[in-house]
C-alpha positions in Angstrom: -0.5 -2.9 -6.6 -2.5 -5.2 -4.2 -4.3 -3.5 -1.6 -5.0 -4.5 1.9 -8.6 -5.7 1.9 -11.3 -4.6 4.9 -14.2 -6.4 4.5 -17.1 -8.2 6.5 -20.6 -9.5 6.0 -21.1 -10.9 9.5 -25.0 -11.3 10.8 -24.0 -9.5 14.0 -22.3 -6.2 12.7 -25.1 -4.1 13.1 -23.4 -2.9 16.1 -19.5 -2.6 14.7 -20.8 -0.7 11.7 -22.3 2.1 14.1 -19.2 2.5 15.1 -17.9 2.4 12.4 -20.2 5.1 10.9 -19.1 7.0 14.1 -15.4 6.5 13.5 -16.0 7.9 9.6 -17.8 11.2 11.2 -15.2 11.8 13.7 -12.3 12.0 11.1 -14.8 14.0 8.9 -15.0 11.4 5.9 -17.3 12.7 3.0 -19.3 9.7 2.1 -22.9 11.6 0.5 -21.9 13.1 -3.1 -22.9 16.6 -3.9 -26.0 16.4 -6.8 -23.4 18.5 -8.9 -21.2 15.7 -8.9 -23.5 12.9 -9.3 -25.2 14.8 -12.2 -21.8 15.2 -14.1 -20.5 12.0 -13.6 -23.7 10.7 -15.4 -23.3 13.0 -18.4 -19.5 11.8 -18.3 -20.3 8.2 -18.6 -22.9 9.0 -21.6 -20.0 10.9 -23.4 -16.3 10.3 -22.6 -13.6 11.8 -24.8 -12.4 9.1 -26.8 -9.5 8.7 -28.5 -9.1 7.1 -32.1 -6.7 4.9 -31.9 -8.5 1.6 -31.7 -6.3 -1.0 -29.5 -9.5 -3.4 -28.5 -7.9 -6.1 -30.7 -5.3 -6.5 -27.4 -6.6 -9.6 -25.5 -6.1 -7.8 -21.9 -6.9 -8.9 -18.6 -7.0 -7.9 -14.7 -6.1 -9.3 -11.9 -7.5 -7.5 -8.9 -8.2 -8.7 -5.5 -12.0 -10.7 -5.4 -15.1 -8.7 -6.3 -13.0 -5.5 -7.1 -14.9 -3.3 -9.9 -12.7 -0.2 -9.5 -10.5 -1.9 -11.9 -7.8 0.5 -13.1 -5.0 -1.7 -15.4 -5.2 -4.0 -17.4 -2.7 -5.8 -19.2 -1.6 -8.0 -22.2 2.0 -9.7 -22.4 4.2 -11.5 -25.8 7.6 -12.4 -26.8 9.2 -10.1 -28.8 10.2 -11.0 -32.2 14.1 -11.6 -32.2 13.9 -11.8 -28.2 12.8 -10.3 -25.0 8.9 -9.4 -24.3 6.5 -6.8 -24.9 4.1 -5.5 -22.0 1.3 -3.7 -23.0 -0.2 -1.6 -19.7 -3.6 0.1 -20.2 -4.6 2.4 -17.4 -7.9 3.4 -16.9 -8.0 7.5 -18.2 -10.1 9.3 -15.8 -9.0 12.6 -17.4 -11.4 11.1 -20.6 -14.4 11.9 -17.9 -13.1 14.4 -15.4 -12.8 17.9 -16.5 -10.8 20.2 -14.9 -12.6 22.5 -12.4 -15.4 20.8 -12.9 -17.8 19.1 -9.9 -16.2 15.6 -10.2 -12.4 17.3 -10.1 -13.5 19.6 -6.8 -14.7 16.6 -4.9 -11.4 14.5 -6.0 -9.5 17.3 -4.2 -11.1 17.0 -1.3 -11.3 13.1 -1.0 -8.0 12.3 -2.5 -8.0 8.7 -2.7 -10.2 5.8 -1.6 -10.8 5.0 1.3 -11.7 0.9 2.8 -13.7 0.2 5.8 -14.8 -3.0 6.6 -18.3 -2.2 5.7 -18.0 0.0 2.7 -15.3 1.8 0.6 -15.7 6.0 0.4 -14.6 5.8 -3.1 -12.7 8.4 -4.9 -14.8 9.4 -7.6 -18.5 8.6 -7.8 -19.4 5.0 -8.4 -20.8 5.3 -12.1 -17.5 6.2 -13.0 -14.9 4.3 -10.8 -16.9 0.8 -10.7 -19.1 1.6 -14.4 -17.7 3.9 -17.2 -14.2 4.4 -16.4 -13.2 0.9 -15.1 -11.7 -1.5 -17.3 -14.6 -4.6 -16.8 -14.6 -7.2 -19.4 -16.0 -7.0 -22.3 -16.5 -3.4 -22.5 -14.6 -1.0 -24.5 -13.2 2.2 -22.4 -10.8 4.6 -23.1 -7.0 4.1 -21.7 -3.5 5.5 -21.5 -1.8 2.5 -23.1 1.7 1.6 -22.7 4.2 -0.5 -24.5 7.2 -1.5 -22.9 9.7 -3.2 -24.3 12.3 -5.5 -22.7 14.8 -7.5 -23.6 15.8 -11.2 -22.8 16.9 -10.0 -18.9 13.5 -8.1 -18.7 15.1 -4.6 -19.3 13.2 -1.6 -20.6 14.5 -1.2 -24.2 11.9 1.2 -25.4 8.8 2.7 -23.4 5.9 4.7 -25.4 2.9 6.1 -24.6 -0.4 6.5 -26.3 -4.1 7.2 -25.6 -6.4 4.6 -27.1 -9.9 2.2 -27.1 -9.4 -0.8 -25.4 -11.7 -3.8 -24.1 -10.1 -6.3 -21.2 -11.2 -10.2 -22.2 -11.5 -11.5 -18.6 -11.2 -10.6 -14.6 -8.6 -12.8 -12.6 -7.7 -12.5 -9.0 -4.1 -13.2 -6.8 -5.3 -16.6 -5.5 -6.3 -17.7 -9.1 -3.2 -16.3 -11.0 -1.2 -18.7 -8.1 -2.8 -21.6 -8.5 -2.4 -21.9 -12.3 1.6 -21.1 -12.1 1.4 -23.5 -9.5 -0.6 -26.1 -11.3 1.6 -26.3 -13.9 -2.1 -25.3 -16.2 -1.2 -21.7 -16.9 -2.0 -20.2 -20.3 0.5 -18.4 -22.6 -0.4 -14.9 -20.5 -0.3 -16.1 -16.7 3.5 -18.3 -17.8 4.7 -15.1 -19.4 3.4 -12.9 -16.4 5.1 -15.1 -13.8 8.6 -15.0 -16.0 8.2 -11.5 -16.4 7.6 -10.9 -12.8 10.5 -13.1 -11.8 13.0 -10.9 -14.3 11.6 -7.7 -13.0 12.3 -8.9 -9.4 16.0 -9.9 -11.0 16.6 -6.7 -11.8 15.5 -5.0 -8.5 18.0 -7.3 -6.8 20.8 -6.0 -8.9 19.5 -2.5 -8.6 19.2 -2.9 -4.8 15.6 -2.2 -4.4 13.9 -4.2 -2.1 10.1 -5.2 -1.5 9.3 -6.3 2.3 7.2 -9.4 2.7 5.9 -8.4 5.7 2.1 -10.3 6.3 -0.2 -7.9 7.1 -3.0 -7.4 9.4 -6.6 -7.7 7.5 -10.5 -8.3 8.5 -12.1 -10.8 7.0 -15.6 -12.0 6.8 -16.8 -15.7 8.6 -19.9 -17.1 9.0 -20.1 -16.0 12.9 -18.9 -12.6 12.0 -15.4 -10.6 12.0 -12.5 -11.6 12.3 -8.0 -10.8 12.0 -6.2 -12.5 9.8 -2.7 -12.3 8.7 -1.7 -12.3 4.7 1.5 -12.6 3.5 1.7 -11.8 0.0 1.9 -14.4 -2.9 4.3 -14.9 -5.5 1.8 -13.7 -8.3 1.2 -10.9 -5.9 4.7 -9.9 -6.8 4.8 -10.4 -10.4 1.7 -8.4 -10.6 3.4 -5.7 -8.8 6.2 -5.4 -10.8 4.4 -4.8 -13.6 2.9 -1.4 -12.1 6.4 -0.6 -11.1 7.9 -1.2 -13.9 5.0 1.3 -15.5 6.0 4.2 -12.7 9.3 4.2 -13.4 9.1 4.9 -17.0 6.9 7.1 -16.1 8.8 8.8 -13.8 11.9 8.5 -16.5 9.8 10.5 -18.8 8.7 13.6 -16.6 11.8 13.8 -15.0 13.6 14.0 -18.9 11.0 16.7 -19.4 11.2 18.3 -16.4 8.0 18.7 -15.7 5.9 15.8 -13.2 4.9 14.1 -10.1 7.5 11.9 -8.6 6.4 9.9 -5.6 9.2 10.1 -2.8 11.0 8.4 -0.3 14.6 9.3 1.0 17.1 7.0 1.8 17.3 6.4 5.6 20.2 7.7 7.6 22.8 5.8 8.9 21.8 5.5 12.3 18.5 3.7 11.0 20.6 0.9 9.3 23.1 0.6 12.8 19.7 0.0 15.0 18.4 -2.6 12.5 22.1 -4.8 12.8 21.7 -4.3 17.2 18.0 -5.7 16.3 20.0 -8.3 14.6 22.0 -9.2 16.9 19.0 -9.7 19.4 17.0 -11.6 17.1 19.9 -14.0 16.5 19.7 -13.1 12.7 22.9 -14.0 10.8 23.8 -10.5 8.8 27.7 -10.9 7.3 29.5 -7.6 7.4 29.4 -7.7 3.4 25.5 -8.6 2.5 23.6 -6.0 1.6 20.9 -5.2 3.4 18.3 -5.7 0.6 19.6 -9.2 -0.1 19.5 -10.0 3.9 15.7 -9.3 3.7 15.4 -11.9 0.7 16.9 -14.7 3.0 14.5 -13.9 5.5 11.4 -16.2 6.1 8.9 -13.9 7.3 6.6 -17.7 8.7 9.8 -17.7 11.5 9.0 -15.7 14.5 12.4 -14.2 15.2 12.3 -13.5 11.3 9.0 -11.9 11.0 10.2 -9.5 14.4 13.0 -8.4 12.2 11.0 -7.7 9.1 8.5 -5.6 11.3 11.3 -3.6 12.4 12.7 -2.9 8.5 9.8 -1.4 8.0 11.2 1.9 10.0 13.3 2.4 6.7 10.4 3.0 4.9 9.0 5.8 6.6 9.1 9.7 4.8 7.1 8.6 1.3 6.0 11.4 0.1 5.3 12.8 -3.2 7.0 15.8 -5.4 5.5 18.0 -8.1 8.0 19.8 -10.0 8.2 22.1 -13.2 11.5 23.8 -14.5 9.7 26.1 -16.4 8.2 27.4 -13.6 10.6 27.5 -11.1 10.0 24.0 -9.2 13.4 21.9 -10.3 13.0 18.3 -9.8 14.9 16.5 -6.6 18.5 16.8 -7.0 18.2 13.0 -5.9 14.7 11.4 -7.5 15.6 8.0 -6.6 13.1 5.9 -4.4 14.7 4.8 -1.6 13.1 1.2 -1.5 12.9 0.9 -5.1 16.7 2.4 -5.9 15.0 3.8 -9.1 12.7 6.9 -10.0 9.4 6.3 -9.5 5.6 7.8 -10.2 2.1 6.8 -8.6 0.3 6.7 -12.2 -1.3 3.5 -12.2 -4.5 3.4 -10.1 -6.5 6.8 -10.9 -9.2 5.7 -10.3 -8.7 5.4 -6.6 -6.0 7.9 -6.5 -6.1 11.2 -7.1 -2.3 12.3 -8.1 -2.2 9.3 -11.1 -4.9 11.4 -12.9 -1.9 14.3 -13.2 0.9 12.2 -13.6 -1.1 10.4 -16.5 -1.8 13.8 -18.4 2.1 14.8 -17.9 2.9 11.5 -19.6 0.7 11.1 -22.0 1.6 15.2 -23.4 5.3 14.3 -23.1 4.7 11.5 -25.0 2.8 12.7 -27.7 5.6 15.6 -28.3 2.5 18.0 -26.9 2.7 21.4 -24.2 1.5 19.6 -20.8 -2.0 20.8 -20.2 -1.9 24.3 -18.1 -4.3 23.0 -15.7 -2.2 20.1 -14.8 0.9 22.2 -14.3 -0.5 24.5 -12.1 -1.5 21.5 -9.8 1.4 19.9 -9.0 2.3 21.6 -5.9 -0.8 21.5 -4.6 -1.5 17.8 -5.8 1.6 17.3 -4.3 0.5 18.5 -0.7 -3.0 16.6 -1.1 -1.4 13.2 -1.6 0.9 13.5 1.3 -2.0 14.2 3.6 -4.1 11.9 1.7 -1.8 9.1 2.9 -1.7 10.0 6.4 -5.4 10.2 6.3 -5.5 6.5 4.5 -3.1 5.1 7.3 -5.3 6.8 9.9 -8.6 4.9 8.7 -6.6 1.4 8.2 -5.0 1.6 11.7 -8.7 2.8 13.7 -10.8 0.0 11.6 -8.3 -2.5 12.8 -7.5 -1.3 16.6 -12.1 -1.3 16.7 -12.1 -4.8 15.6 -9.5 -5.7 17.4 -11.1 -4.5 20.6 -14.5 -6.1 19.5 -12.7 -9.6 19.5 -11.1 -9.3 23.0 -13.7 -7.1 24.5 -14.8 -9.4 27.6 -11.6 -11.4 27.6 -9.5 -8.6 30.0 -7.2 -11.1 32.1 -6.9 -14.0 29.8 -3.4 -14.9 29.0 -2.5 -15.3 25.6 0.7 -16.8 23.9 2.5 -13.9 21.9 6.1 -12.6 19.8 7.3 -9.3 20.7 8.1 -8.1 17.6 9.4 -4.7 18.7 10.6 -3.2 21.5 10.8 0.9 22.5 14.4 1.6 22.7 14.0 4.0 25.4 11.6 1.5 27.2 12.7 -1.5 26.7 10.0 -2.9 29.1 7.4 -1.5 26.6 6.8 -2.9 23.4 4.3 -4.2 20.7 3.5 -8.2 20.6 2.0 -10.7 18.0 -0.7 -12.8 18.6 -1.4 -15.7 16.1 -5.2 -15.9 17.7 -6.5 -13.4 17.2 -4.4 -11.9 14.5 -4.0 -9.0 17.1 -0.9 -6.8 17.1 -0.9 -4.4 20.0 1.0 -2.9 23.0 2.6 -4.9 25.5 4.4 -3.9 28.8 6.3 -5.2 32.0 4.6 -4.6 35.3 6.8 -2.1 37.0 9.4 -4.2 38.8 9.8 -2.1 41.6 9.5 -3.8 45.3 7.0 -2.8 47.7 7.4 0.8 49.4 8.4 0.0 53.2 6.5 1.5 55.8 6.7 5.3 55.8 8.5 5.6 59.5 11.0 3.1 58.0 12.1 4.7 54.9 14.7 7.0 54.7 14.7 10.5 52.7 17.3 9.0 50.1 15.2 6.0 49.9 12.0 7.3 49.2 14.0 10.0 46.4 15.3 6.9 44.7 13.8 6.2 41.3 11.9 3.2 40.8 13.9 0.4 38.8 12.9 -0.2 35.6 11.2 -3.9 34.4 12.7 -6.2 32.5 13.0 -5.3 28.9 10.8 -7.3 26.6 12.9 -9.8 24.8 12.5 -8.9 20.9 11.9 -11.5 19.0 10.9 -13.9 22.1 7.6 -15.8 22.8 5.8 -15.0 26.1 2.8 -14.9 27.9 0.8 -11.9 27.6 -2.0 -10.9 29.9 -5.3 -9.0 27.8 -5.3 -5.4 30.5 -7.4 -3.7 28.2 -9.6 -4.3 25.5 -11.8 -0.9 25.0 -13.7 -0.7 21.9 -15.0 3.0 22.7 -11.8 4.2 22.4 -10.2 1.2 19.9 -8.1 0.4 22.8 -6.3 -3.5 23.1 -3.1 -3.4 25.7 -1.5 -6.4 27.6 1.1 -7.1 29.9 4.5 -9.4 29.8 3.4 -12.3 32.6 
């Protein structure tokens, strides 16, 4: 799936990347490699297992956001003979090159996933591997968990299988380029049948009631006078792409959870009271939500380029909140979830797609591929899954951590010198229990950060004229933000030292 991208080559970063080596020792990222590790990743790359099945014939290709060389899938699409398509998925097999216990699988443990900084990724596993001998780059043959998925005319899964094989990806294509041949009208035979196949997929996570948020995100981006925020909203191919790894981690997750033994990543349904805030927020924001739509297909109607929109899209994301990930094993006493369905994607569902940048795939991947192949999963991937399990969870907390302090420091670095400069902004959420507190938008910069109202208290008489039940009174509160709204917001703060940006409602 597309990742956020934090990136910069600015003449006048020498300072921001100080702090942002700073920021990578405070929350103790590893970014040396232990010689053990380097030393086995280069033996690995001289001499991966590789399997004998020979599937380089398949014209694959990537798409991958600009530049990318940690390229884990790769993928080759055709009608089906008598109807529906076939999806071929190759996904890059780390296990070909890591050996359990080994150097390269200790460090994994203790990285968990890769990480992006403006200025660098702190990759997962050593660059020789995840950018060289493992990644699936054009032209070169490399050794894959490949699977074929079958669908029929409505872009159902008719038959999924599983095999290890040799494959070779014919060519490297990014979002923006995969767009603007659908949109062109000059796609080849591959991008028309992605875009169909996306759109079917996407058909059937309406009917299943999954949703996907199109919520734009916050990202850095490089300019010729240095950083700078901007906000992305994902594309249509974006999607399509997308739906192709789901569509993978579900039959995936279908497979380990009929052999009862696997990784499942997580996310419970939210409560009721979650759903009865978002239809007040409705309410506020003016949004038109019938008593009968679903809420998945109220998000679909939504266009997140309308303020009052957008507010309410930020606020849905609350429902997503809980992800986690579950390792389970009957045979040992772990069942699987009485209830394995992913909240937002109303299906099962398994992170087994990107090894290469996360460290759970590699396990899921080896459950898979055993179950598939009518083999006993691997011992050493068994006794894992708790503790993979565990890893990821914190892994992703750790992930969020690093995205949130990159942007709050560049954030600061823009308005740093600005402090009370007004700037038009959207409140696009409010704290219920302070309504005069909030978080607003600003178009420029792309800044999202915390906004209040002065306190809206009068002045304090004199002290021989105030009264004991006076001067007990509380303090009124200000004026609650108006969610959704446009107003003027006052820059109070802007502290990059401690990634600080706060306004106030004028």
């Amino acid at each position: 799936m597309p990742r956020r991208k934090l990136r910069v080559k600015a003449a006048d970063s020498a300072r921001i990347n100080a702090e942002l080596t700073e920021l990578r020792a405070g929350l103790e990222i590893r970014t040396e490699w232990p010689e053990a590790v380097l030393a086995e990743a280069e033996r690995a790359a001289e001499a991966p297992r590789l399997p004998e099945y020979d599937a380089t014939e398949l014209p694959l290709f990537t798409v991958d956001p600009p530049g990318s060389r940690d390229l884990d899938q790769a993928m080759h699409l055709a009608h089906r003979s008598g109807g529906g398509y076939r999806v071929h998925y190759a996904i890059a097999d780390v296990a070909a090159f890591v050996h359990p216990g080994g150097a390269i699988d200790e460090e994994a443990r203790r990285r968990v996933q890769t990480l992006y900084f403006p200025d660098r990724r702190v990759p997962l596993h050593p660059t020789r591997l995840s950018e060289d001998a493992a990644s699936l780059l054009p032209g070169e043959p490399r050794p894959a968990l490949l699977w074929q998925l079958d669908l029929d005319a409505d872009g159902a899964v008719v038959l999924a299988d599983l095999r290890r094989a040799v494959v070779r990806s014919r060519r490297r294509l990014d979002y923006a380029e995969v767009q603007r041949a659908v949109d062109a009208g000059g796609a080849d035979e591959q991008l028309a049948l992605l875009a169909t196949v996306g759109r079917l997929r996407e058909e059937r996570e309406r009917e299943r009631g999954g949703i996907s948020l199109p919520v734009p995100e916050q990202e850095i981006e490089e300019t010729p006078r240095g950083y700078a925020l901007g906000y992305r909203a994902p594309t249509p191919a974006d999607g399509w792409n997308a739906q192709i790894s789901l569509l993978t981690g579900m039959a995936a997750a279908e497979l380990m959870l009929d052999a009862g033994v696997g990784l499942l990543r997580t996310l419970p349904a939210a409560p009721p009271a979650a759903y009865e805030r978002l239809r007040r927020t409705a309410r506020a924001l003016d949004v038109d939500w019938p008593d009968g739509l679903p809420y998945p297909d109220l998000v679909r109607s939504l266009d997140p380029d309308r303020p009052l929109h957008a507010a309410f899209l930020n606020e849905c994301t609350g429902l997503l909140r809980g992800a986690g990930y579950r390792g389970f094993d009957g045979s040992r006493g772990l069942p699987a979830p009485a209830d394995p369905v992913h909240a937002a994607l109303a299906a099962p569902y398994a992170h087994c797609t990107a090894p290469l940048r996360r460290l759970g795939d590699r396990f899921a991947q080896e459950v898979c591929a055993a179950v598939a192949a009518g083999e006993e999963v691997p011992d050493w991937a068994r006794e894992a899954l708790t503790e993979v399990s565990s890893l990821m969870t914190a892994g992703d907390r750790r992930s969020g951590e690093v995205e949130r302090a990159c942007v709050d420091l560049v954030e600061a670095e823009l308005l740093a010198g600005r402090v009370g400069e007004d700037f038009p902004a959207v409140v696009i959420d409010v704290d219920e229990k302070r309504p005069g507190r909030g978080t607003v938008q600003l178009r420029e910069p792309a800044v999202r950060a915390r906004c209040e109202r002065p306190d809206g208290a009068s002045p304090a008489p004199p002290p021989d004229a105030a009264s004991p039940a006076a001067a007990a009174a509380p303090a009124p509160e200000p004026p609650a933000l108006p969610l959704g709204g446009r107003i003027t917001a006052r820059l109070t703060v802007a502290d990059p030292a401690t990634r600080t940006v706060r306004f106030a409602a004028v």
